[in-house]
N, C-alpha and C positions, 0 to 999 in steps of 0.2 A: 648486800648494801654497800661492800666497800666499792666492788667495783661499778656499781650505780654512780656512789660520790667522784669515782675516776671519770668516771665519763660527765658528770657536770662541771668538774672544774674543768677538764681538757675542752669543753662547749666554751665556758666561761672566758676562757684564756683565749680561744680561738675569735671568738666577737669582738673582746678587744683588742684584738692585735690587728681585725679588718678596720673597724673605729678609727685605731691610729694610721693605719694605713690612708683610709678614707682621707683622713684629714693633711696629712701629709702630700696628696695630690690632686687637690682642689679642680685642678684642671682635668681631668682623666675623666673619661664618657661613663655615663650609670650603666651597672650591672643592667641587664635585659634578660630575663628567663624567657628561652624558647619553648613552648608547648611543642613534641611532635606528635606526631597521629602515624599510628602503625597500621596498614593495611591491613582490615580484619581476612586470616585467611577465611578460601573457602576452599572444603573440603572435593576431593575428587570424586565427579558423579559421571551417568549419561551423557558421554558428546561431551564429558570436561575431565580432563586428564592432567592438570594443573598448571599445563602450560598453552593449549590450543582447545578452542572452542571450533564442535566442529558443527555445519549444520547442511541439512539436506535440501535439493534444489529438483522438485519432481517435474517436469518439462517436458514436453512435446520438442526434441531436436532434429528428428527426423521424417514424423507424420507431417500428414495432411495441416496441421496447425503450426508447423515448425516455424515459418515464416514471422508467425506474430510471436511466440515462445523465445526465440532466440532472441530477436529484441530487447526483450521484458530481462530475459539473464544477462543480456549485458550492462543493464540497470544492476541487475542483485550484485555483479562479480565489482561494476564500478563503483557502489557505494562503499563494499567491503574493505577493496581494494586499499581507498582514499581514509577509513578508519585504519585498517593496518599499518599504512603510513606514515598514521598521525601518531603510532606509537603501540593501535590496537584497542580494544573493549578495555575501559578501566586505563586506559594510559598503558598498560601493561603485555595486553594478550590477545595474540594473534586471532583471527575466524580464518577456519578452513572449509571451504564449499567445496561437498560432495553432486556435483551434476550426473543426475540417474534422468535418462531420456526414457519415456513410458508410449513411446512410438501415436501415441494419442488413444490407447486401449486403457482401458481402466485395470482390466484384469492382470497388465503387466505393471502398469502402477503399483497396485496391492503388494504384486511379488516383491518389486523391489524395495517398496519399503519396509515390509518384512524381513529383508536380508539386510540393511542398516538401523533397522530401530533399534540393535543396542549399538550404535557409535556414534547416532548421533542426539545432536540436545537441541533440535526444534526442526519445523519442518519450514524454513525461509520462504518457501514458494511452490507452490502448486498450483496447478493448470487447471481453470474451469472446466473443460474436460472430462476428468476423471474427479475430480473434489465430492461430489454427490454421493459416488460409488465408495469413496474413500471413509466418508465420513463416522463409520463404525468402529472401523479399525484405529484412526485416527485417534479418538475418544477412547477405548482400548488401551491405546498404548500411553494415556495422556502427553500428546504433544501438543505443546503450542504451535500453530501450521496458521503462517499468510495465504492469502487466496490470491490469486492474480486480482481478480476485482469484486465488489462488493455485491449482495442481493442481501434484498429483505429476509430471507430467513439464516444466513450463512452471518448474518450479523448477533443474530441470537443466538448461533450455537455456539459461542465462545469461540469461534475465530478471532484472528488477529486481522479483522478485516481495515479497510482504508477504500475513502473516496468516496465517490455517490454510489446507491447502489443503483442496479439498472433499470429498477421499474422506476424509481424515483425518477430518471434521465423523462422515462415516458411519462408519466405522471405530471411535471411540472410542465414539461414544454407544454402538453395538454393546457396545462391550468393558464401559462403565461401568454400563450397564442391562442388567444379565446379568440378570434375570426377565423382561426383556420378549421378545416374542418381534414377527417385524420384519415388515412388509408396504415394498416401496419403489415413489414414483408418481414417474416423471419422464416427461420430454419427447422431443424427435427432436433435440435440440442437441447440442453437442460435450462441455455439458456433463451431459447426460443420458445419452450415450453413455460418459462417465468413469462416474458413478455406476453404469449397467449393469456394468459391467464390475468396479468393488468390489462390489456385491452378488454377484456371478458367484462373485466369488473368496472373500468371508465364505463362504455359500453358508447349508445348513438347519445344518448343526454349532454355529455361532453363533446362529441362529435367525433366519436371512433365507430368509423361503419362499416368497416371493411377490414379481412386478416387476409394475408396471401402468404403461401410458399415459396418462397423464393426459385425451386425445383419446377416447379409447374411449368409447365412446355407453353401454356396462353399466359404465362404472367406480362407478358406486355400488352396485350389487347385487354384482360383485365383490367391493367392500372388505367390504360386509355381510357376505357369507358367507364371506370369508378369515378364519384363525382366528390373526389375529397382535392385540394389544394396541398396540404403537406402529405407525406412520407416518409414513416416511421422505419429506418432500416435497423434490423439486429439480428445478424446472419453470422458465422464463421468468416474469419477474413478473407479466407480462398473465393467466397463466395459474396464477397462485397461489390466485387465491380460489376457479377451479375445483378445484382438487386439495385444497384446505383443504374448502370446501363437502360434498364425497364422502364424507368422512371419517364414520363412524355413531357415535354416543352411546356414551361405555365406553371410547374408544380417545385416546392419545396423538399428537399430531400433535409431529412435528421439523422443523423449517424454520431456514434460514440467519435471522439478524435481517433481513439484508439486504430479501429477501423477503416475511418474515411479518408484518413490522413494519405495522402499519394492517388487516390481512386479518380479516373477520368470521370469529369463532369459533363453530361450530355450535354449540348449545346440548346438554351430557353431553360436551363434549371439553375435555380438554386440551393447552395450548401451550406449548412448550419451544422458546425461541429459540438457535441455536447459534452461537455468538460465541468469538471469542478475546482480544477488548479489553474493552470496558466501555458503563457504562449514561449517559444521557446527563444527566451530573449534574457542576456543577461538581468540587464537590469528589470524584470518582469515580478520577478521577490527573489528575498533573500537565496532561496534554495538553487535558485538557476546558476548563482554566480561558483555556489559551492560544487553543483554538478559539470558545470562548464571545465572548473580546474581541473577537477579529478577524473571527467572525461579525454582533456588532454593530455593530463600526465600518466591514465594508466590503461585505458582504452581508446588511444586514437584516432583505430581505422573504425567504430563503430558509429554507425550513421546515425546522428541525430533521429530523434519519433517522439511521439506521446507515447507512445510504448514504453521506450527507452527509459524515458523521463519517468512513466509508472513506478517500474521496475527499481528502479532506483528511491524513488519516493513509500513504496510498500515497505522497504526496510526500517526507519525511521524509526516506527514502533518497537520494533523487534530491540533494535538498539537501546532503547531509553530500559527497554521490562529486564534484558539482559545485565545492563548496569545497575538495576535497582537491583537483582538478585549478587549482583558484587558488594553492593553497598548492606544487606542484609545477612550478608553471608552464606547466601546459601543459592546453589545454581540446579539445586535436583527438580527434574523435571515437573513433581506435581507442586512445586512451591510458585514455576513462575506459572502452571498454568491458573492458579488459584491468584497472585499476584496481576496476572493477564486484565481478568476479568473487573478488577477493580484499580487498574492502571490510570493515576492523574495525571491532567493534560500534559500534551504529547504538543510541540511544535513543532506543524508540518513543512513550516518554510517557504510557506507559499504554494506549496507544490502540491497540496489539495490542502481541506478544512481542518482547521484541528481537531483533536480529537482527545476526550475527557471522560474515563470511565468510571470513576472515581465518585458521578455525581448520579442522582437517581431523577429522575432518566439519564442513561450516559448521554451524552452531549457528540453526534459523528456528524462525519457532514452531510449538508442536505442543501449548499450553494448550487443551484444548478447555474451553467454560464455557457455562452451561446458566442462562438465565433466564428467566422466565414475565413477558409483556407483561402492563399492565395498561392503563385507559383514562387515567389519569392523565399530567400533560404530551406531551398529544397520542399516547397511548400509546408514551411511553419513560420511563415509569415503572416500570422494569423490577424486578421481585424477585430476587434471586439465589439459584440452586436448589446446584447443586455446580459442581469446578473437577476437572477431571481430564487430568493427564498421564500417557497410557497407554505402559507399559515391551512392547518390541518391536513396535513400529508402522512404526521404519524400514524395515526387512527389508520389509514389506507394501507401504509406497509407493513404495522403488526397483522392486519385481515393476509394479506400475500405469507407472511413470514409463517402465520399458523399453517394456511394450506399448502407449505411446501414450495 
């Protein structure tokens, strides 16, 4: 007790001695208590080592796909880039990108990511491609893994997906070009295989009458004598200018930006690019102005594309799920994939739809938007044609997403 009563009087004596203080400098600024906030640590996990965040970049650099893959990476290297810059994830910590080239074989995809699944803590990007193939192991090793671009069923499987996905592209132009009537040219890929399979289910009621292979030694005298007015192109990009090239005088060609972007226009056609973000112009949204600086200051020789701009805009997400697990404290892999799945809105910048997981149904995008390339700034001088968000489209991409 005595020394209880010491420490009240020495309280005691201390308050009035600030009292008379107080009063003695009438003029002197009020005490202000600072609250600080201490970075909750997070502990060292997969791909987090306490100081760098590392993440994997599975790409096509040297295959037959290389062309549109390398693009897309100078998107993932230039957004990182422009976060590390700025101080890094969290203000604090660096990303370090592991580029693994999987030659455009699935089977060497697998290997490789096998040999970094323990170093790294997400898979930033992976190549349509090999994604399909991947998708077990993937899930296996719970990683949260970006897809270069979206399909109705890679949306459901707890991908980190972004953008329209690609039947959607077919589906709505379908819905919003109700005089046209539809011819579709795709490839042997997984993603020419999705597209088969939305044209299957439009079918002639919509006015899809016709599938061609882009491979077919008659696909020009096919398109000539098919009696449709648009063309639905969704090929590999090697194989864009063939499918473009086929096309006969009179008719409408449709292609992803992604693809069409650069591809000669036969002369008597037209071109409709299909996008869900924007053209590539500063002031276009907010997101251009942010990728323009950071494309100058840390990738300057990289040639503007939709591509590019993709690449760059697929991270976005990754970014926001990665800082919520700093903000939660915890960076192990099966937290953010579980966090992934129930991730609230995401601002895309303009640079496609937002995106809101958070609510039930999640909220992705589904703007389809229609622009005519011209030759101007490298042709992405894009004209803006219309913007259509078509009412029951879900019901059609859950039927795709169940059958694979």
């Amino acid at each position: 007790m005595r020394f209880l009563d010491r420490v009240g009087g020495l309280r005691r004596l201390l308050v009035a001695a600030l009292v008379l203080l107080a009063a003695c400098t009438e003029d002197a600024p009020p005490t202000v208590l600072v609250e600080t906030t201490v970075p909750r640590p997070v502990e060292r996990t997969t791909g987090w080592d306490g100081e760098t965040i590392r993440l994997a970049v599975l790409a096509d650099v040297s295959g037959v796909g290389a062309a549109l893959d390398r693009k897309r990476i100078a998107g993932v290297e230039t957004f990182w880039a422009g976060v590390n810059a700025a101080g890094g994830v969290d203000g604090r910590f660096a990303v370090e990108l592991l580029i693994l080239d999987h030659h455009g074989d699935p089977a060497r995809a697998a290997q490789l990511l096998e040999e970094v699944a323990d170093e790294v803590l997400a898979l930033a990007f992976v190549s349509e491609t090999v994604l399909d193939a991947l998708l077990p192991q993937v899930a296996e090793l719970g990683l949260v893994a970006v897809p270069a671009i979206a399909t109705a069923s890679w949306e459901t499987a707890g991908l980190l997906t972004f953008g329209l996905p690609i039947e959607a592209g077919l589906i709505s132009s379908v819905d919003v070009l109700q005089d046209a009537s539809w011819c579709v040219v795709v490839d042997s890929s997984d993603m020419g295989r999705r597209l088969v399979a939305t044209a299957n289910a439009l079918g002639p009621e919509a006015g899809v009458f016709g599938l061609y292979d882009v491979v077919n030694p008659d696909l020009v005298a096919l398109l000539d004598d098919a009696a449709c007015s648009h063309v639905y192109v969704e090929v590999r990009l090697h194989l864009t200018q063939i499918a473009v090239a086929a096309v006969p005088p009179g008719r409408t060609i449709v292609v992803r930006s992604e693809l069409g972007h650069g591809a000669a226009r036969p002369d008597g056609t037209r071109v409709l690019l299909v996008d869900d973000g924007t053209e590539w112009r500063r002031d276009a949204a907010p997101g251009m102005a942010r990728l323009l600086d950071d494309l100058a200051a840390h990738t300057p020789d990289a040639p503007p594309s939709p591509a590019l701009r993709n690449g760059y805009a697929s991270q976005i997400q990754l970014l926001a799920l990665i800082e919520a697990g700093f903000a939660e404290g915890d960076l192990r892999r099966d937290f953010l994939l579980e966090e992934a799945a129930d991730l609230p809105l995401v601002d895309m910048l303009g640079l496609s739809d937002d995106v809101d997981r958070s609510v039930d149904p999640p909220e992705r995008p589904r703007q389809l938007r229609l622009f005519t390339p011209s030759d101007e700034g490298g042709g992405l001088g894009w004209g803006f044609v219309l913007s259509h968000r078509m009412a029951g489209l879900e019901p059609q991409l859950s039927t795709l997403a169940a059958a694979g």
